[in-house]
N, C-alpha and C positions, 0 to 999 in steps of 0.2 A: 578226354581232354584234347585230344588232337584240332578237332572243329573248335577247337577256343583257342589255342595256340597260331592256327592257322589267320585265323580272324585278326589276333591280337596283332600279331605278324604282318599283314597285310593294313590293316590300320595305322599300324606305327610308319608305314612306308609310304602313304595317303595322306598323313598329315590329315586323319579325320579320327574321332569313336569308334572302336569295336561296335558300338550299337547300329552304326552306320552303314557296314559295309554291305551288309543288306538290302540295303533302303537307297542306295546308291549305287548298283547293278551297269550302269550305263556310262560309267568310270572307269577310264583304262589306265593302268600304268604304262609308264615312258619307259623306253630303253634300259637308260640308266637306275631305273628302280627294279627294274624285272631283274638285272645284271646284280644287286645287289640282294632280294630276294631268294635267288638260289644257294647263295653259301648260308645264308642264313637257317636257309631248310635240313641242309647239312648239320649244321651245329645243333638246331634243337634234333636232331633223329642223333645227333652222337653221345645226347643228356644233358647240353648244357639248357640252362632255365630260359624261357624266353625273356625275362626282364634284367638278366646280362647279353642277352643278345642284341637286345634294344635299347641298355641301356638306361631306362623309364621303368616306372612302376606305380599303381594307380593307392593311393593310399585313402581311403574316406573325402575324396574329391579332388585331393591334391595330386598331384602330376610330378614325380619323387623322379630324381639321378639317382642309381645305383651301381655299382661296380662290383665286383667279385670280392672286394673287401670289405664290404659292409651285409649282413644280414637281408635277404628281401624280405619286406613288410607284409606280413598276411592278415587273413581277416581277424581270426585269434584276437591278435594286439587291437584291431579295431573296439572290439567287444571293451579291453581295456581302459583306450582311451574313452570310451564312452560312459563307462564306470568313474574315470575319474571328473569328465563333466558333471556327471551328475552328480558329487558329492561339490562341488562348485557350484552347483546351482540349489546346492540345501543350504550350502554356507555364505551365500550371495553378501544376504546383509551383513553379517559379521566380517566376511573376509573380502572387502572390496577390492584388495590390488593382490590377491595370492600368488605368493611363493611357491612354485612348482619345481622339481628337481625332476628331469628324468638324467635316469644314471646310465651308461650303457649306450646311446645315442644311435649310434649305428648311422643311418642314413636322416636322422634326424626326426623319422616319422611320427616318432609319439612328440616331440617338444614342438614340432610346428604344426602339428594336428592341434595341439592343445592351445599353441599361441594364436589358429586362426576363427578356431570358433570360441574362443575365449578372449578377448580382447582388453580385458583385466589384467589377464594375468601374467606374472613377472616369470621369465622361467629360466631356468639354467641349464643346462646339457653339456653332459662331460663325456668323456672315451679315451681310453688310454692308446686308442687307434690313431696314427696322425689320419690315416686315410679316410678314418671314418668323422675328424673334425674336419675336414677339407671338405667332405662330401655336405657333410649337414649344414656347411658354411655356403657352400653354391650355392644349394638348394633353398639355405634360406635369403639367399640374396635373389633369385631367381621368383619367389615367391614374393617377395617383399616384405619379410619378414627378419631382416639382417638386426634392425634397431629393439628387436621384441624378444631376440634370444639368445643371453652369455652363453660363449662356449668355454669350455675349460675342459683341460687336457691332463688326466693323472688314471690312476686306477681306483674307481670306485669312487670311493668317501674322499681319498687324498686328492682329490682336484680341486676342492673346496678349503677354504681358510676356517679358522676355529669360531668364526663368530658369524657364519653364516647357518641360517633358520628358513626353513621351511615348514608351510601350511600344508603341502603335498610331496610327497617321495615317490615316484612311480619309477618301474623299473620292468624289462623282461629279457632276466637275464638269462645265461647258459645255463639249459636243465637238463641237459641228456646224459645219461651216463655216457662213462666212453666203453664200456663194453656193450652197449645200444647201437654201436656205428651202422653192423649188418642191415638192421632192422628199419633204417629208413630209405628211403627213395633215393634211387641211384643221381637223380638232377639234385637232392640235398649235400649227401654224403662227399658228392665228387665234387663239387663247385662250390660250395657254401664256406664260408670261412671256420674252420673248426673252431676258434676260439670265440665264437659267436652260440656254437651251436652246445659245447661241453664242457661239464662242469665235475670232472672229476669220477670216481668209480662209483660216487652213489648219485652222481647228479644233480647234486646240492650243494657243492662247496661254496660256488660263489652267490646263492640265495641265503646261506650262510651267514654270510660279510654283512651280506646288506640288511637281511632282520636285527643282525647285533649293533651293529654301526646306526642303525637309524634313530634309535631314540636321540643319539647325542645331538641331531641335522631336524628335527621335528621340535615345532612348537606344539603345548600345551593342546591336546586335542585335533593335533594335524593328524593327517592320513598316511598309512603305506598302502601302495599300491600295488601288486606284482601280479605277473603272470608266472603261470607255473603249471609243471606236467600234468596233467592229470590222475596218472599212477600214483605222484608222490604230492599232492593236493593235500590230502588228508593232514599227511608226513608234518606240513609245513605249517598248515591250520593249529596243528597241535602244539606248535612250538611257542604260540602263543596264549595259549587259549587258557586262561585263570592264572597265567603270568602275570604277576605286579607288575602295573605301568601301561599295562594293553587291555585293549577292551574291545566291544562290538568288531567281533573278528569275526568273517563269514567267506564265506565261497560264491561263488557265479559260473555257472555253468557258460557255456561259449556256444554255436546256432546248433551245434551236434550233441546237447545236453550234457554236455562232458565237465567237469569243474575245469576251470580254466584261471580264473582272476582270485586271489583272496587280497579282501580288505579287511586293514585293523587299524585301528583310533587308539592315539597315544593319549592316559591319562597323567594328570598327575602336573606337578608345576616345573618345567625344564628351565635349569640354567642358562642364562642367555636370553630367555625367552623375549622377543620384541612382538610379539603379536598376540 
């Protein structure tokens, strides 16, 4: 990963692509970028990520702010939001302006992923983080995307009033145990926002919330959508699976064939229901 880091690093200071800097060999840095370059080199050799170093972070084409208090967007979640176009584009005719909740927001990546190749759709993004609504709030003003997605600030479910419904619930919340810390990469463990990355001693508590809490926030045949560890994929598949109220619950592997995503369809006629 070094030769990608170095690339990304030198890109970011270019003001051009990673794919570029290749292809553009006969380009020098000025002074003042080479003077800035070297502490840079410094902080990624001392673990921190390069997209707090930079600042940026490249999400399914969008060009993402991120800070040490939000989550950086990996491909993983890519895979997600991709899962949940595609149930968007099964449900076109029936759900022409969908209701999308993502929970958890972070740097905003899945609700302005979803608000840019979805141009339907209504979406809402909450975080109990201020830093993390601040961030998804730049970013969707940077984007052009400020008038395409409510932010709301509470934890979880309570961000939301009692008579709001959604067509889609997507979510990727904290999975890691916290006796898991050892076990990941020292640019995660030491820079990442813990409350981003865990969820308690089995790593479920707060995917928890969200499978119980969801029915009440879904209409009649709307989706959840979650990522989730793959050790405890199964765990969480199970918790629905011949449960009254839930149906077509399945798994998706992520590019490493790993389960990653589960999707499940709320049956049944919900209170409130306007869709």
């Amino acid at each position: 990963a070094a030769r990608h880091d170095a690339e990304e690093l030198v890109s970011r200071l270019a003001g051009i692509k990673r794919s570029e800097v290749h292809l553009r060999r006969d380009r020098s840095l000025d002074e003042k970028r080479w003077a800035k370059l070297e502490p840079w080199l410094d902080r990624r050799a001392a673990g921190e990520p390069v997209q707090y170093i930079t600042g940026r972070a490249a999400f399914r084409g969008l060009d993402l702010e991120v800070n040490p208090g939000v989550l950086i967007p990996r491909p993983e979640t890519e895979g997600l939001v991709e899962a949940v176009l595609g149930i968007l584009r099964a449900e076109a005719a029936r759900w022409r302006a969908p209701r999308v909740l993502d929970l958890g927001t972070g740097s905003g990546a899945i609700a302005l992923a979803i608000a840019a190749e979805w141009p339907g759709a209504v979406v809402t993004a909450t975080d109990e983080s201020e830093i993390a609504i601040a961030t998804t709030r730049a970013n969707a003003a940077a984007l052009g995307l400020a008038a395409r997605v409510r932010l709301a600030a509470g934890d979880w479910f309570s961000a939301l009033g009692n008579g709001d419904r959604f067509e889609v619930i997507v979510a990727n919340p904290p999975y890691i145990a916290t006796g898991e810390r050892s076990l990941l990469p020292r640019d995660v463990r030491d820079f990442e926002p813990d409350g981003a990355l865990y969820s308690g001693p089995s790593g479920l508590q707060d995917t928890r919330v969200i499978v119980d809490g969801a029915p009440r926030y879904l209409v009649a045949e709307g989706v959840l959508a979650l990522e989730v560890a793959e050790r405890r994929a199964a765990e969480v598949a199970s918790w629905l699976e011949g449960r009254p109220g839930w149906s077509a619950v399945r798994l998706l592997d992520d590019l490493a064939g790993r389960p990653r995503v589960m999707l499940a369809r709320r049956e049944g006629v919900v209170v409130g229901d306007r869709g």
